[in-house]
KEBAFI-190229 format. One record per residue (C-alpha): residue number from 1; residue in three letters; chain; x, y, z. Coordinates in Angstrom, 3 decimals, padded with zeros to 6 digits. Layout:
! residues N
{atom NUM "ALA" "A" {X Y Z}},
...
***
This chain:
! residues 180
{atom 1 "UNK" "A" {119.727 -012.970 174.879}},
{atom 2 "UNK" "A" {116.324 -012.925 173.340}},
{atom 3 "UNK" "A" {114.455 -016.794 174.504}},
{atom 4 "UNK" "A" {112.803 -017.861 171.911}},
{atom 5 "UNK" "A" {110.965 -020.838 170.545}},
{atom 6 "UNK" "A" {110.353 -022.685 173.365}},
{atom 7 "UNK" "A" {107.311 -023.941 172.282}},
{atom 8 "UNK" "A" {106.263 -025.489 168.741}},
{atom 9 "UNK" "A" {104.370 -023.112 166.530}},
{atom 10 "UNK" "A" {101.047 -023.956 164.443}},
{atom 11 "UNK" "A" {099.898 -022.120 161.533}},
{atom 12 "UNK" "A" {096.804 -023.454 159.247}},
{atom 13 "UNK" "A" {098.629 -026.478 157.260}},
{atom 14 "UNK" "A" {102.030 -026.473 159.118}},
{atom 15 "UNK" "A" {103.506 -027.585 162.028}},
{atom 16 "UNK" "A" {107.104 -025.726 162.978}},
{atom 17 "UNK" "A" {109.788 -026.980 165.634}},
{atom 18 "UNK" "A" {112.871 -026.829 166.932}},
{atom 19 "UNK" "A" {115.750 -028.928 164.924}},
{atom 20 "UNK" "A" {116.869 -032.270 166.200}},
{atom 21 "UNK" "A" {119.911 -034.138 165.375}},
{atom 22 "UNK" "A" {117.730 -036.709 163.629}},
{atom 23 "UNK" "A" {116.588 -033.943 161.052}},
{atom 24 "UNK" "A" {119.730 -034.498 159.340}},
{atom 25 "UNK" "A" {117.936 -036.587 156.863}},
{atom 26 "UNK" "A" {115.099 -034.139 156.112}},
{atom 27 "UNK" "A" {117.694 -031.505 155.587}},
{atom 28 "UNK" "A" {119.760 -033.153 152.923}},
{atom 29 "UNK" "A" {116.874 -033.423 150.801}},
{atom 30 "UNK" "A" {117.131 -029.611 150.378}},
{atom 31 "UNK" "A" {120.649 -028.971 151.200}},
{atom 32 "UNK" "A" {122.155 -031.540 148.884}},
{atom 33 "UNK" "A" {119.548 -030.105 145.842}},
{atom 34 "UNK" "A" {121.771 -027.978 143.547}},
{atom 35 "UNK" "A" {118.446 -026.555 142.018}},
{atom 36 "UNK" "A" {117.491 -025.712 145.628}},
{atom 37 "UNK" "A" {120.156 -024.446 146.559}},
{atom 38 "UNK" "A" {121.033 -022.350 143.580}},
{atom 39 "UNK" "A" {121.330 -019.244 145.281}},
{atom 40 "UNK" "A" {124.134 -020.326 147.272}},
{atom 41 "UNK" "A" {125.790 -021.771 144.446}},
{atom 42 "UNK" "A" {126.005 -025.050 145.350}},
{atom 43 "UNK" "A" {124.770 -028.078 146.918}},
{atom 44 "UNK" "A" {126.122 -029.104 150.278}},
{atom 45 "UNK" "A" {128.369 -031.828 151.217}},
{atom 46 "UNK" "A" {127.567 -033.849 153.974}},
{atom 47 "UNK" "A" {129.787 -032.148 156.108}},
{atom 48 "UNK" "A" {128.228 -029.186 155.008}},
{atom 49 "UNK" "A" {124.755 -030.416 156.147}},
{atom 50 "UNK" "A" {125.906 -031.565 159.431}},
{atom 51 "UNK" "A" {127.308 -028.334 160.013}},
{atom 52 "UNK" "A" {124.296 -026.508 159.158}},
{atom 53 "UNK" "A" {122.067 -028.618 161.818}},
{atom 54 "UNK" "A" {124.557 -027.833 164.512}},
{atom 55 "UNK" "A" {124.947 -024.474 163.718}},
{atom 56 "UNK" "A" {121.227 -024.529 164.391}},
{atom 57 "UNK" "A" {121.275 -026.397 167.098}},
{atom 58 "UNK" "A" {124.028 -024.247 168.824}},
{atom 59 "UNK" "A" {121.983 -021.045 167.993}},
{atom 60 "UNK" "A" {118.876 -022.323 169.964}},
{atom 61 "UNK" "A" {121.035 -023.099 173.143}},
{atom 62 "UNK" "A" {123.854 -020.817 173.529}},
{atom 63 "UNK" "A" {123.977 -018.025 171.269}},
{atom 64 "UNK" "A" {120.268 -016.314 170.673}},
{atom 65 "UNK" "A" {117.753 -018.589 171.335}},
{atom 66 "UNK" "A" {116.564 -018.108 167.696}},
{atom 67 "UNK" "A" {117.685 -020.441 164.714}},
{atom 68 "UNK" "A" {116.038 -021.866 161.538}},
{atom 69 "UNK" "A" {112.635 -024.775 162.481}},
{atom 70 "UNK" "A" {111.693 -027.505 160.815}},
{atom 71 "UNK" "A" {108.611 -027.237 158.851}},
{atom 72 "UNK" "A" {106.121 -030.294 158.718}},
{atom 73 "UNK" "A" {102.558 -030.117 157.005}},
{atom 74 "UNK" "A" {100.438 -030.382 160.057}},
{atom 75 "UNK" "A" {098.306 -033.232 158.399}},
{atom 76 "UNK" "A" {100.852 -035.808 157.533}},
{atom 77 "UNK" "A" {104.072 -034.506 159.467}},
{atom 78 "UNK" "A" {105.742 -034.897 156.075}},
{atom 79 "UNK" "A" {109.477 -032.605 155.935}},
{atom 80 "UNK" "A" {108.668 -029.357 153.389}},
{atom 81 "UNK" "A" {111.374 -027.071 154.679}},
{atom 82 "UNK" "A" {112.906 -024.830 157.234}},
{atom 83 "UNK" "A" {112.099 -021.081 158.365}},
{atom 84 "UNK" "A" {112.850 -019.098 160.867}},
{atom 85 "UNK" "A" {114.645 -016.088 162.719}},
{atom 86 "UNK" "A" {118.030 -015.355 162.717}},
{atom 87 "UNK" "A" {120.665 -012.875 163.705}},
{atom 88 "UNK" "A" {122.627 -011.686 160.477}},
{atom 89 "UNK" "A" {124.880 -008.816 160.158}},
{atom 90 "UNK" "A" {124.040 -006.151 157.654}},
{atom 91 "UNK" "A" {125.952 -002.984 156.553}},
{atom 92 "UNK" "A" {127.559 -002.863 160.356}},
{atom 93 "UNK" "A" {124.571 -003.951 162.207}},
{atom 94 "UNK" "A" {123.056 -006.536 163.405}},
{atom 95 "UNK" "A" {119.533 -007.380 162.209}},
{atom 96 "UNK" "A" {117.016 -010.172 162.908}},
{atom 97 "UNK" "A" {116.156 -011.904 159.643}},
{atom 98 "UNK" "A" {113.462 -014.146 158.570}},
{atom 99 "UNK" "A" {115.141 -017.147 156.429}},
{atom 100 "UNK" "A" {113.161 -019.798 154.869}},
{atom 101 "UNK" "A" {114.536 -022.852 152.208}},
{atom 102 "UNK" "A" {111.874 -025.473 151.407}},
{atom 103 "UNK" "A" {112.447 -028.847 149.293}},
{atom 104 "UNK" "A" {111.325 -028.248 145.387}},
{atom 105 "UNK" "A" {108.490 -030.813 145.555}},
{atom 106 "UNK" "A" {107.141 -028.194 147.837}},
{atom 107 "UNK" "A" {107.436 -025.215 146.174}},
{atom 108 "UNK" "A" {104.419 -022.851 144.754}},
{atom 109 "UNK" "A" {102.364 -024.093 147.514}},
{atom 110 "UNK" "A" {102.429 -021.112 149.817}},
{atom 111 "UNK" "A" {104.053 -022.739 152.455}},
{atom 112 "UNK" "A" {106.785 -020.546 152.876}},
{atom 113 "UNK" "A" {104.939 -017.325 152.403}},
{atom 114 "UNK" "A" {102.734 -019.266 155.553}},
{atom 115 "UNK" "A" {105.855 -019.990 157.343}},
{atom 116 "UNK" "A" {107.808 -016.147 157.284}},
{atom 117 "UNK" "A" {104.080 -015.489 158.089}},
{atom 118 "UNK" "A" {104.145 -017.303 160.936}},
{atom 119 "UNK" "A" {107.687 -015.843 161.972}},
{atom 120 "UNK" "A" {106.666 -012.413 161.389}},
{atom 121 "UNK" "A" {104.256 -012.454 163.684}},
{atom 122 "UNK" "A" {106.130 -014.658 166.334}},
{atom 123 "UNK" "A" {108.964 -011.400 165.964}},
{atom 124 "UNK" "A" {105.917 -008.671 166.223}},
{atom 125 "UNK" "A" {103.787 -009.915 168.300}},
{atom 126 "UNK" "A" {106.138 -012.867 170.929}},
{atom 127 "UNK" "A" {109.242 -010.624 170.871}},
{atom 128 "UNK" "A" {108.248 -007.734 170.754}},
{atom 129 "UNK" "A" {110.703 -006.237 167.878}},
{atom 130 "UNK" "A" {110.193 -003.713 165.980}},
{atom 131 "UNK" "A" {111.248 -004.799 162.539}},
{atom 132 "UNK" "A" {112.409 -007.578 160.611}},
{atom 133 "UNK" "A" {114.609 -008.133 157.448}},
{atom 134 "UNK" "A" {114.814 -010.613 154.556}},
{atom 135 "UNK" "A" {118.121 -010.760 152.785}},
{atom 136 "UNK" "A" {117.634 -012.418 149.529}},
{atom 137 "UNK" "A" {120.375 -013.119 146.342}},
{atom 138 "UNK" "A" {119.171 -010.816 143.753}},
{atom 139 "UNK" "A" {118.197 -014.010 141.710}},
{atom 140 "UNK" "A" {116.260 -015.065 143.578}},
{atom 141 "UNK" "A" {112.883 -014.021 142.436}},
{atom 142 "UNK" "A" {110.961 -016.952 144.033}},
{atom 143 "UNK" "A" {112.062 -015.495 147.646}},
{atom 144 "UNK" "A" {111.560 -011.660 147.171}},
{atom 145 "UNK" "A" {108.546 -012.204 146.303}},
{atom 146 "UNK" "A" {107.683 -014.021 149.586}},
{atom 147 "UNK" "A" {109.431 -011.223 151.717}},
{atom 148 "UNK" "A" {106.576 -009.271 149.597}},
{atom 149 "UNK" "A" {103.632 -011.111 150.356}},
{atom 150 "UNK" "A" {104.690 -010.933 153.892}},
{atom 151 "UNK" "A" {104.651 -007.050 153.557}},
{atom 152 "UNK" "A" {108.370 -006.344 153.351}},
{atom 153 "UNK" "A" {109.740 -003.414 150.974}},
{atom 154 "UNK" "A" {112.922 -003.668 149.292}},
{atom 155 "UNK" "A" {115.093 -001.440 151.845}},
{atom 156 "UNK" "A" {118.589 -001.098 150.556}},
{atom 157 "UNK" "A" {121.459 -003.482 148.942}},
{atom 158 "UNK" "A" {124.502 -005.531 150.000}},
{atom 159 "UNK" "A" {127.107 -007.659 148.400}},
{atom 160 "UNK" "A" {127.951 -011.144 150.508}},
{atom 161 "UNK" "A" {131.206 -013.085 149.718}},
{atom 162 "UNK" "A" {130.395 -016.649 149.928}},
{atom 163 "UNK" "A" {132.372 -019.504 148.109}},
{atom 164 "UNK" "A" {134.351 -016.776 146.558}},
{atom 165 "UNK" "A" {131.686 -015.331 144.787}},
{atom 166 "UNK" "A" {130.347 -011.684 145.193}},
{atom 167 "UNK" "A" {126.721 -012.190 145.505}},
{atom 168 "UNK" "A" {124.413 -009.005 145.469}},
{atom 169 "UNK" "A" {121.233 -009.367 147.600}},
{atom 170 "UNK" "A" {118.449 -007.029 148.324}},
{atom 171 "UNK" "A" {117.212 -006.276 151.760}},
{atom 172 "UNK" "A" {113.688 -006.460 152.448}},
{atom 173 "UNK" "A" {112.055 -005.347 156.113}},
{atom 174 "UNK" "A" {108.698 -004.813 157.438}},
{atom 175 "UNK" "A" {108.246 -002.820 160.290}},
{atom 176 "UNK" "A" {105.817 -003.705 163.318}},
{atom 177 "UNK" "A" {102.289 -002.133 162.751}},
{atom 178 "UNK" "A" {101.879 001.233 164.446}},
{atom 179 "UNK" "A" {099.697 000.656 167.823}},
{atom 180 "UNK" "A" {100.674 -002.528 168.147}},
***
């Protein structure tokens, strides 16, 4: 089991921490956005929200250490999103992914592209893995292009069944740097 996150983590306008059961609120104002949430379809219930933070939640403490963070703007602590690393199964493996959702208000500001940034780095340079994956909807333009500024290539396709939909998505990776 990999330890991760015990500490907060910093980047130039954010401020990214572990989940708390309080978060709830911040999280339904992306979960519960159907434009938000578009690529999976729907917006969540409230059920569906609370099972989302404790899925987190469980994740940090007894599965991986790793799960999603809360993302704040460091100057105002105001809610923009989540991002972080998680273990996700892909064609037979297992693969650690950088995921990121952010609330619509916040969008075209660079802070997720800051955030998998952030995570990247944590995987590279904290963990010491290798590589790391992004598996986006193919819709979802706004995301693969993230997983591009962050250096990923488009490495291969898979079809997820979620809602009882067949969604395609495209997996990006980047691998760590040579040397480093």
């Amino acid at each position: 089991m990999i330890t991760a996150f015990t500490q907060d983590i910093i980047t130039e306008r954010l401020y990214l921490r572990r989940m708390r059961k309080e978060d709830w609120r911040h999280l339904s104002t992306i979960l519960q956005d159907a434009k938000a949430m578009y690529a999976y379809e729907h917006a969540f219930s409230d059920d569906e929200v609370t099972a989302w933070l404790e899925n987190q939640l469980r994740r940090y403490k007894e599965e991986d250490g790793l799960g999603l963070l809360a993302v704040f703007l460091k100057d105002s602590m105001d809610f923009v999103g989540q991002c972080g690393l998680t273990y996700q199964k892909m064609d037979g493996r297992t693969v650690v992914e950088i995921s990121y959702l952010f609330r619509r208000d916040a969008w075209g500001n660079g802070y997720a592209t800051e955030a998998a940034c952030a995570m990247r780095d944590y995987a590279f340079d904290v963990l010491g893995l290798d590589e790391v994956w992004s598996i986006i909807r193919d819709t979802n333009f706004a995301s693969q292009n993230v997983a591009i500024r962050v250096g990923m290539e488009p490495r291969g396709e898979i079809i997820k069944h979620y809602h009882g939909i067949d969604m395609p998505h495209i997996c990006y990776s980047i691998k760590r740097p040579e040397g480093a």
